[in-house]
N, C-alpha and C positions, 0 to 999 in steps of 0.2 A: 745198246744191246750187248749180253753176255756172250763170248762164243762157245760153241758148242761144247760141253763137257769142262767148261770152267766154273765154278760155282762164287755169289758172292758172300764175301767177305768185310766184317768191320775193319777200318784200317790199323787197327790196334793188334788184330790178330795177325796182321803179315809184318808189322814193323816193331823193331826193337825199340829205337828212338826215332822220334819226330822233334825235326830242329826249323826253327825260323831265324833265318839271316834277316834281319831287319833291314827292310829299306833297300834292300840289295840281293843280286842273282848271288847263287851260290859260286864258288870256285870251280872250274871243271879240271879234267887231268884227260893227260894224251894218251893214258895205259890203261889196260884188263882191269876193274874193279870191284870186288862182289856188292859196292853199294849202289842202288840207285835213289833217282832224282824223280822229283815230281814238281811242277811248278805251280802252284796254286790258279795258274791260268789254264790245266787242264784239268781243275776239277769244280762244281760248280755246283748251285743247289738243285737243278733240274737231274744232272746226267748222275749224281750222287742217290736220286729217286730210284734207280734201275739197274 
């Protein structure tokens, strides 16, 4: 489910680049970053339908 007053979006339209670490979790860091992460475990072809 969307919440309220969010609208959606192709993932192309919110991100500059899309990178795949092969085979492996990304790096993480301990400090403020303006990138975020997404793990291919929380998107899927059901919750991707909505």
């Amino acid at each position: 489910m969307i919440p309220a007053g969010w609208e959606k979006l192709q993932i192309s339209e919110v991100c500059e680049l899309i990178v795949d670490c092969v085979n492996k979790t990304a790096a993480t860091v301990d400090i403020e970053i303006p990138y975020r992460m997404v793990s291919t475990s929380n998107i899927n072809f059901f919750t991707s339908l909505f």
